[in-house]
N, C-alpha and C positions, 0 to 999 in steps of 0.2 A: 730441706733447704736451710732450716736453722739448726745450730748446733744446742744441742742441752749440756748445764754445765755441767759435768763429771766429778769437779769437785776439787781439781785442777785448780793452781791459779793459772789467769790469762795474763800472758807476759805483751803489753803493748807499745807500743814504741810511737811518741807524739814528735809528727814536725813541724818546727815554727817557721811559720814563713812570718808573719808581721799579723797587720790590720788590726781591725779596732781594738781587739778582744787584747790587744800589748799597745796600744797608745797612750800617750801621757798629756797631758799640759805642759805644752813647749813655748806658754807667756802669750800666745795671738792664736793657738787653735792646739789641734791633737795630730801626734805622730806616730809614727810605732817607733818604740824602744824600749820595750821592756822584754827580758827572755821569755824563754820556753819555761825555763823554771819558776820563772817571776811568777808566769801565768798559772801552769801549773798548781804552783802554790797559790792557789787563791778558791782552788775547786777541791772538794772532799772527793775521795778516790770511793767507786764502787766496791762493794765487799768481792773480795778474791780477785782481784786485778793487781798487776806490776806493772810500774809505767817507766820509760826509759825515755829522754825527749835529746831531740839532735836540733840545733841549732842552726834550720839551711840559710834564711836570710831575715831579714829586718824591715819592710819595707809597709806603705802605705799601698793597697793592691792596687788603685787609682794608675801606679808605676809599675804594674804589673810589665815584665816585658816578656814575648815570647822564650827566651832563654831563659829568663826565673823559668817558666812552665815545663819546661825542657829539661831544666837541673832538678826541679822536684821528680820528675815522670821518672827519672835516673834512681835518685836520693830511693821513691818508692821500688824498684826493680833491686837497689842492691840488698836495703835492708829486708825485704822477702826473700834475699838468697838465704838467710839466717833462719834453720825451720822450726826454731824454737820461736819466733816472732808471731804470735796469735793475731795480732792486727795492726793497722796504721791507725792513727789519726791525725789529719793535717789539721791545725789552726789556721787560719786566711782572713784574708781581709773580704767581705760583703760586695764589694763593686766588681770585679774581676772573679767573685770565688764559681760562677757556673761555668766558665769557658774553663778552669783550670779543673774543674770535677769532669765535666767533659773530654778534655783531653786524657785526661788521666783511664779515667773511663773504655775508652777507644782501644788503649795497650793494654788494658787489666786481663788478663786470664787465669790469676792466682785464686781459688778458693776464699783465698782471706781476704777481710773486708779493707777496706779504704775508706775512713769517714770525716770528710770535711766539714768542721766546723768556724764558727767565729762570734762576733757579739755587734749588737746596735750600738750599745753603750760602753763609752770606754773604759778602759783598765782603771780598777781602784777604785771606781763609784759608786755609793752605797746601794745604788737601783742598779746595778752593772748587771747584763745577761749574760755575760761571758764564763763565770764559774758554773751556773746550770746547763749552758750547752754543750761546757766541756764535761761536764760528769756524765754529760746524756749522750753525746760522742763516744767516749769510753765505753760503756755500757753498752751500747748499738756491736761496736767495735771489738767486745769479749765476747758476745751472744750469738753472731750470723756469718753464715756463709753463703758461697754464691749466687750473691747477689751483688757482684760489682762493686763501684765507685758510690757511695752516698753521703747528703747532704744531711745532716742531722739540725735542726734549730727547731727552738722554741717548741720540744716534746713531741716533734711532725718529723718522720723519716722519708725525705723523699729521693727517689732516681736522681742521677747525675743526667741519663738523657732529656731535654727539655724543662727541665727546673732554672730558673730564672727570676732575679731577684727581683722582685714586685713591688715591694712596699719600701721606700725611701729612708723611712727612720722608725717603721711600726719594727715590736720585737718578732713578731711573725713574719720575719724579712722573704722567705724561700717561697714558691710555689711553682707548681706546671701548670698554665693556666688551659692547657689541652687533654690532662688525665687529673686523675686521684692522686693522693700522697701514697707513699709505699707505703707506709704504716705511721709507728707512734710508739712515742717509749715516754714512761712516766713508773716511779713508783717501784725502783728496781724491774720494771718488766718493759721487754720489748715485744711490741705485737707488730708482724709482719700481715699486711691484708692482701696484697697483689705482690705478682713478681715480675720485675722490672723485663723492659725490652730489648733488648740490646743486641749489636751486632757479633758477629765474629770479632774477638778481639785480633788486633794486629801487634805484629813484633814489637821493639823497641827500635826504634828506628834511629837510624846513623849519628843523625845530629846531636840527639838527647848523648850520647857517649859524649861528646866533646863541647858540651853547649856551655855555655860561663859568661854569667851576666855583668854587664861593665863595659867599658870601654874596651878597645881590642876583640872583642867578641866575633865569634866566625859571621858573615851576615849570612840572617833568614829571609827564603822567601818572603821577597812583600805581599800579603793581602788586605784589599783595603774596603771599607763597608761603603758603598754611595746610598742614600736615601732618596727616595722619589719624593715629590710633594706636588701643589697645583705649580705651576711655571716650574716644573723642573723641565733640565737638556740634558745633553749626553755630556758637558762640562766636564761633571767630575769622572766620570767614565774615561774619559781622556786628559784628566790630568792624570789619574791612576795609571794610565798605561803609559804614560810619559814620565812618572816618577820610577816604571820599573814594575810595577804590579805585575805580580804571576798568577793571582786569584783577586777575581772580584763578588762579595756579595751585594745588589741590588737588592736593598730594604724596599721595595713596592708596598702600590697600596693594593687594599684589598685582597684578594686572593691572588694576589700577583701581577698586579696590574701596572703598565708603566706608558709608554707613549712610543708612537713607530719610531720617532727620533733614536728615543731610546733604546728600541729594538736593533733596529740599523748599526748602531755605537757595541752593543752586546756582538752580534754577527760579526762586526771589525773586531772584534778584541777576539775574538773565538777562533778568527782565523790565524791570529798568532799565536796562537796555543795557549790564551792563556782559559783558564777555567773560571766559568762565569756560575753562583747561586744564585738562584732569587728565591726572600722571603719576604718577611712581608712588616709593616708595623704593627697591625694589626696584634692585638696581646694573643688571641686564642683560637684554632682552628686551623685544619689546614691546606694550604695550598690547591688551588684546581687550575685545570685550562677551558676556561668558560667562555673568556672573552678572546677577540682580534682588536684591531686598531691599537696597539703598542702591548696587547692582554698579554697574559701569561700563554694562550696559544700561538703570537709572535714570540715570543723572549724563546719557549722552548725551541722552535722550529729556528732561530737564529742559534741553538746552541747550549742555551741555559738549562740548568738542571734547579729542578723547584727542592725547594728544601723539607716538604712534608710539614709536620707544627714547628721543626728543629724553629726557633727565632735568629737574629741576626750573627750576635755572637757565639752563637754554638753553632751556627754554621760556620762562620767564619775559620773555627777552631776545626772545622770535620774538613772546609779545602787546604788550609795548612797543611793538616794531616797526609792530605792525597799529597801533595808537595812532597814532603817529606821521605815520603816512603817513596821517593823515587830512588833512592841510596839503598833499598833494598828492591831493585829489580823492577820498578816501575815506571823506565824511563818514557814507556810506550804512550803516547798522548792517549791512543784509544782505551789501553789498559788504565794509564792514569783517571778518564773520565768515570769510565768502567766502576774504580774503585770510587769515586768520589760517589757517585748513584749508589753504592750499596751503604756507604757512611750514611746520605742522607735520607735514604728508606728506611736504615734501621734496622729493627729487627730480622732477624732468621730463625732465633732458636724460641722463641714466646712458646710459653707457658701458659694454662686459665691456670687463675687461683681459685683454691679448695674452699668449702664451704664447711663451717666444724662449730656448733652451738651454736648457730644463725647468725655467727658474722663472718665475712669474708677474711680468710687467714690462708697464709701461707702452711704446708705443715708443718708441725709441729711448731706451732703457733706462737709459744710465751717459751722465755727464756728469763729466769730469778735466777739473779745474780746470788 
């Protein structure tokens, strides 16, 4: 699963999307604006690596919009047409970077890795995290193969499935609060301990070819997140289908739990086709149908498909997806569902990870740069 270095350099290719890790002091707070190069330059390169950096966009990920997502998912498909390209690594902005490892994720069927990085603290700070997780980026980035889309920060390598940013301003921003980290890389080495879950990737789908963030932009399926709480109704359930919603995820509590109103409202939206998740706020564990009286065994029997540990936003990003892929052959509601259930089950091809000197590793475990 990992690649050992040959002796080769690794030619890698960095794209900037924005966030912290290129923000500046703009007089009342931080923005992103500073390049790919800027940033670049601010990190020492791993021994035997080439780095080449494309400049996609500039933005604060807060503004992340499905089309940025769209033009990256592209950006990554063209520059892996190049097979000299040993790897990606995206820079991102912290708010938004799990739903875009996610998507990214879902189309990935390249051997080469994809490593999203970024920083707590902003560009040019003498405490700045952003040179160390870009070196540690890289490094992931020259060293592994398939294993998908991954998050690298603060010397923790972890899955794009289910990783979700947890800590607000701590440097150990990433975690899955449902599994292990993939690994860890420190110290010129990367050690791989488990290997990631993941589905069948899917094609490239339609939109990403023509998606351009701005104004004029083609529009995307609406889906929109409602959260449950105590006095919640079906309210925003039905502003969402009245704003045009084609996917809705219900953030429930507990294992899924909502209220019959709410069920009721879920079954109305299901009958107009549109595709209903439910997850949960709950940070860790996942999904069951334990309860009736609005439970997750109403929500499903109205329609709803439970999302496993996936959380809000990376569900959200996996009914998009089923959307999406209606432009490659999906128009079928049944198929459409179909497909959404195996995004948010997950896995097909899992793997156990090996056991080698009494820690859990992938094989061929360490990779010195």
């Amino acid at each position: 699963m990992m690649r050992t270095n040959d002796g080769g350099a690794r030619r890698i290719v960095v794209i900037s999307t924005g966030g912290t890790i290129a923000s500046r002091w703009q007089g009342t707070g931080y923005a992103a604006d500073a390049s790919g190069n800027d940033v670049l330059a601010t990190a020492p390169l791993p021994e035997g690596v080439t780095v080449e950096v494309v400049d996609l966009f500039n933005v604060n990920s807060s503004r992340m919009t499905s089309a940025h997502q769209l033009a990256l998912l592209r950006t990554v498909h063209e520059t892996f047409a190049d097979p000299g390209v040993d790897g990606i690594v995206v820079t991102h902005g912290t708010d938004t970077l799990e739903e875009t490892a996610f998507l990214l994720d879902l189309h990935h069927s390249d051997a080469r890795p994809v490593v999203l990085t970024g920083a707590q603290r902003p560009f040019g700070t003498g405490d700045g995290d952003g040179p160390g997780n870009l070196y540690d980026a890289l490094q992931v980035a020259a060293s592994v193969r398939e294993l998908g889309v991954l998050v690298v920060f603060d010397g923790r390598v972890h899955a794009a499935r289910g990783t979700v940013k947890s800590q607000t301003l701590a440097a150990d921003a990433f975690s899955d609060p449902s599994a292990e980290r993939l690994g860890r890389v420190g110290f010129s080495r990367v050690d791989v301990e488990r290997l990631p879950e993941r589905p069948a990737p899917l094609p490239l789908p339609d939109a990403a070819l023509t998606a351009a963030p701005g104004p004029g932009a083609t529009p995307l399926p609406r889906v929109d997140i409602v959260t449950h709480h105590a006095d919640g109704d079906p309210l925003f359930i039905r502003a969402a289908l009245a704003a045009g919603a084609r996917g809705i995820v219900l953030e429930a509590t507990g294992a899924g739990n909502a209220t019959p109103e709410i069920a009721a409202a879920v079954a109305d939206a299901v009958a107009e086709g549109v595709l209903v998740a439910v997850s949960t706020r709950v940070p860790a564990g996942p999904l069951a149908e334990i309860y009736t009286g609005g439970g997750a065994v109403d929500l499903v029997a109205a329609g709803a498909l439970l999302t496993g540990t996936l959380r809000a936003a990376q569900a959200r990003i996996a009914v998009l997806t089923a959307l999406l892929a209606e432009g490659d052959g999906a128009t079928d509601p049944a198929r459409r569902t179909a497909l959404l259930r195996r995004l948010l089950e997950g896995p097909v091809r899992a793997e156990p990870a090996l056991a080698t000197g009494g820690s859990r590793s992938a094989s061929a475990v360490a990779t010195r740069a």
